[in-house]
C-alpha positions as CSV (number, residue, x, y, z in Angstrom):
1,X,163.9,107.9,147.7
2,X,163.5,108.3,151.8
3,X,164.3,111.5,152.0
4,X,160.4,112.7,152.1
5,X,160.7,115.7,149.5
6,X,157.7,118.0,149.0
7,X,155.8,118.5,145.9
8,X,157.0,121.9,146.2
9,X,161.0,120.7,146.8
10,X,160.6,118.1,143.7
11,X,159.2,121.4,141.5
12,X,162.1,123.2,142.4
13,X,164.9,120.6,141.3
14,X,163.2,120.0,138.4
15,X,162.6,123.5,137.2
16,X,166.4,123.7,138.1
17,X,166.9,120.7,135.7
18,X,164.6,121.8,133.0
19,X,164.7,125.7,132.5
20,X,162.8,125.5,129.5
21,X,159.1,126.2,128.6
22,X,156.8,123.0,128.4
23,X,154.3,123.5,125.3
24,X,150.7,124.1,126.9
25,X,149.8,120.4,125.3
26,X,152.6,118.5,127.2
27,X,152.1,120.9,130.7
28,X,149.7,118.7,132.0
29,X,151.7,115.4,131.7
30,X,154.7,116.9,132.9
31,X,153.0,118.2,136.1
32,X,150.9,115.3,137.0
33,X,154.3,112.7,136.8
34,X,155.7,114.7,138.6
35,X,153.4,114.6,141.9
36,X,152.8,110.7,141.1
37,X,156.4,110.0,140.9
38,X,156.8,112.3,144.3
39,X,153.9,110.7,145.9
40,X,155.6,106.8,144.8
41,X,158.4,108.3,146.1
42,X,157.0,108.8,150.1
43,X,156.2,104.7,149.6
44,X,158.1,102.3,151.6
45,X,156.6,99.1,150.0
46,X,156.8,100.4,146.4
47,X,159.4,98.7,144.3
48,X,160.4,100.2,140.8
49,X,160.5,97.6,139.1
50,X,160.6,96.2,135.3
51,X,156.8,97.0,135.0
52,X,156.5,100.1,136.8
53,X,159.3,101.1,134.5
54,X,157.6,100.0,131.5
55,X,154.9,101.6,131.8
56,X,156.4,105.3,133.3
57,X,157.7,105.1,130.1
58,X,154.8,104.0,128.0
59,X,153.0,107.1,129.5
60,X,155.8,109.1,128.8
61,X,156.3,108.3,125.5
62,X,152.7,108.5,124.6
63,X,152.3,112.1,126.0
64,X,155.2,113.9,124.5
65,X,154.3,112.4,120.7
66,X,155.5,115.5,118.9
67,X,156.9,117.2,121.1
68,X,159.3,120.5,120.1
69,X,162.0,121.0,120.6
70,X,163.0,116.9,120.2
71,X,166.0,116.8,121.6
72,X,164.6,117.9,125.1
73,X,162.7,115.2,125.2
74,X,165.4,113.0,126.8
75,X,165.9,115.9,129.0
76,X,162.3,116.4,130.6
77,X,161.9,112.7,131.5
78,X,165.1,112.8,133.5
79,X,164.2,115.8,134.9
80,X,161.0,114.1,136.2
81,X,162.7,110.6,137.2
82,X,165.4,113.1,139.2
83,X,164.0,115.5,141.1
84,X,162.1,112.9,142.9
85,X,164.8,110.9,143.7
86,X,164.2,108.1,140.7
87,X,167.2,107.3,138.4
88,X,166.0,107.5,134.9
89,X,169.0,105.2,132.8
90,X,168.3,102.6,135.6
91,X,164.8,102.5,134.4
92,X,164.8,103.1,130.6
93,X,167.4,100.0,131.3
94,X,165.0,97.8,133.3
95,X,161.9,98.8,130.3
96,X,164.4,97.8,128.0
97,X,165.2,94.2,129.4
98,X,161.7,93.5,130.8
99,X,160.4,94.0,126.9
100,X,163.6,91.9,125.2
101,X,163.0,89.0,128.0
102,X,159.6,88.8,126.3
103,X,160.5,88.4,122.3
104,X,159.0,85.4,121.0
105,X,158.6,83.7,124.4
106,X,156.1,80.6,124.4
107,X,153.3,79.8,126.9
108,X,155.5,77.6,129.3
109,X,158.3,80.5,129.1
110,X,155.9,83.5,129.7
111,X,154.6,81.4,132.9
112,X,158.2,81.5,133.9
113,X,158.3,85.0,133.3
114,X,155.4,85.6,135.1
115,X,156.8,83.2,138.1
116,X,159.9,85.1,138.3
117,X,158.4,88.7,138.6
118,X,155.9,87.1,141.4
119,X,158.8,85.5,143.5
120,X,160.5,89.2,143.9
121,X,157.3,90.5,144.9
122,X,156.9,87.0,147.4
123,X,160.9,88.4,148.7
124,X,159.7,91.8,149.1
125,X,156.7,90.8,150.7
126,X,159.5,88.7,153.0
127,X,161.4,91.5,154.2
128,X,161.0,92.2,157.7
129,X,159.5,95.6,157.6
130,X,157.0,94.5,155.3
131,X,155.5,91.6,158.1
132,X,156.2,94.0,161.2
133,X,153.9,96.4,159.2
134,X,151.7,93.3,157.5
135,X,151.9,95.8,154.4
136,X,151.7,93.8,150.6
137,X,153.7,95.7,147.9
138,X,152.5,99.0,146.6
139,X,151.4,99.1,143.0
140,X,150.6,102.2,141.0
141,X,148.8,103.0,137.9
142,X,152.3,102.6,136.0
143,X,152.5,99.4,136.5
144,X,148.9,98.5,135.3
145,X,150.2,100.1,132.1
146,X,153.3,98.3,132.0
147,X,150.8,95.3,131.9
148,X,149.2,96.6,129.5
149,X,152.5,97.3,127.3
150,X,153.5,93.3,127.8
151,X,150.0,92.3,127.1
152,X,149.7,94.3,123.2
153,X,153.8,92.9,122.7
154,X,152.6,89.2,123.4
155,X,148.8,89.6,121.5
156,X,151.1,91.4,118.7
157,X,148.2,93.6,118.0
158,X,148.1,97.5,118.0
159,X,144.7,98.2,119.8
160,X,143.2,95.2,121.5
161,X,140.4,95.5,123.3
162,X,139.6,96.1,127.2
163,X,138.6,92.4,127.5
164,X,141.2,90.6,125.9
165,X,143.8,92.6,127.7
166,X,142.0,92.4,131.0
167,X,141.4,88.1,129.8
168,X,145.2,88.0,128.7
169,X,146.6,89.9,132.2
170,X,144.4,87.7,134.3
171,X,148.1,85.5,135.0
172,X,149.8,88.4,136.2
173,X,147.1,90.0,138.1
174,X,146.3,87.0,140.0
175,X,149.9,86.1,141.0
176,X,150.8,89.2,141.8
177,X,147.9,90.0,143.8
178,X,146.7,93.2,141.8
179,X,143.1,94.1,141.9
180,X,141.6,93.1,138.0
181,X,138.6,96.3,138.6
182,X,141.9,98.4,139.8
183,X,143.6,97.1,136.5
184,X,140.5,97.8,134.2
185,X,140.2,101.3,135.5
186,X,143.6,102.0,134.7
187,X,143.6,101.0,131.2
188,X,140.2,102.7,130.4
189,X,141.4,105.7,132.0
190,X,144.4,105.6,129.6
191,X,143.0,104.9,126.4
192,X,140.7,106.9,126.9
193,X,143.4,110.0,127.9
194,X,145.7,109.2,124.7
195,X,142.5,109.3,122.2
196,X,142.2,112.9,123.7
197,X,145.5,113.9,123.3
198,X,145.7,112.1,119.3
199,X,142.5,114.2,118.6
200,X,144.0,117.4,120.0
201,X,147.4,116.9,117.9
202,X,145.1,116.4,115.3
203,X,143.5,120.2,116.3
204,X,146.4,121.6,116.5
205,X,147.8,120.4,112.8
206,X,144.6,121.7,111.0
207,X,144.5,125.0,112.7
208,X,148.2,125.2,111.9
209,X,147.8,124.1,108.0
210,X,144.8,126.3,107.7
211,X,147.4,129.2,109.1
212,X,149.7,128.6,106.3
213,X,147.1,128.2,103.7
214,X,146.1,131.9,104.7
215,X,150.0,133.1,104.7
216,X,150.4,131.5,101.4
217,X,147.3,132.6,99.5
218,X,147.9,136.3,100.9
219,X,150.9,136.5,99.4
């Protein structure tokens, strides 16, 4: 990921990858992980780790509901992860194990959880380029909704509210030294982008069952 690719190289390996149309409803999301994942890329002190991988694929996920043909799916996040240097089994691998090392944990063992993700944070922190360069470790938007992901697995509850998560993500904000505003925004910013894009499915299924209702009662 040091290779310093351009938007415009990481456009052209992935439209390599993925010759295929992107529906005008999943266009957006494709183009705008692609420059964040190039721009994470140009980032000395960011470290993919079990959260940022989370929650890449929480956004993912969310954004390509319904998406047609399914079975390129698979195919367009690898794309993405790819052309900008990312490996995308090494991450659906870390999502996976980061969510598993969570089932049914207690309070003492989600402090230990917590504890452990800090201390490779505190390492990296360690590393000599980071004190020549008295840098702390980069963190993106993904991981504020990788957060978010752990927090609705541990509260068990499909839509909690902004303040419970923010309450309930306190522990990991504070020891990993992420900004709680930075956090907040984050989350608003999502839930608020993935009621748009439920209530434009939703548009998109009427004016295509009204459609049919014409075909059908014309003939």
């Amino acid at each position: 990921m040091n290779d310093q690719r351009t938007i415009a190289d990481s456009k052209r390996t992935f439209h390599k990858s993925f010759p295929y149309v992107i529906p005008a409803l999943y266009r957006r999301l494709a183009d705008e992980l692609l420059v964040e994942l190039n721009l994470l890329s140009h980032q000395k002190h960011f470290k993919p780790d079990g959260l940022f991988a989370i929650g890449l694929q929480k956004v993912f996920n969310t954004f390509t509901a319904g998406y047609r043909p399914e079975e390129h799916i698979a195919k367009l996040f690898d794309s993405l992860c790819t052309c900008n240097g990312f490996d995308p089994n090494d991450l659906r691998k870390k999502s996976q194990i980061t969510i598993e090392s969570l089932a049914n944990l207690s309070d003492t063992d989600l402090d230990k959880f917590i504890i452990q993700i800090e201390g490779i944070r505190i390492n990296a922190l360690n590393s000599d380029s980071n004190k020549q360069n008295n840098q702390s470790i980069y963190s993106s938007r993904l991981t504020s909704i990788g957060i978010l992901e752990l927090i609705i697995k541990i509260q068990k509850i499909d839509n909690p509210s902004n303040e419970s998560i923010v309450k309930e993500a306190s522990p990991f904000l504070q020891r990993l030294g992420l900004s709680k505003d930075k956090f907040e925004k984050d989350i608003k910013l999502f839930k608020s982008n993935q009621d748009k894009m439920f209530q434009a499915m939703e548009l998109i299924a009427e004016a295509n069952a009204q459609e049919k209702r014409k075909v059908e009662s014309a003939s």
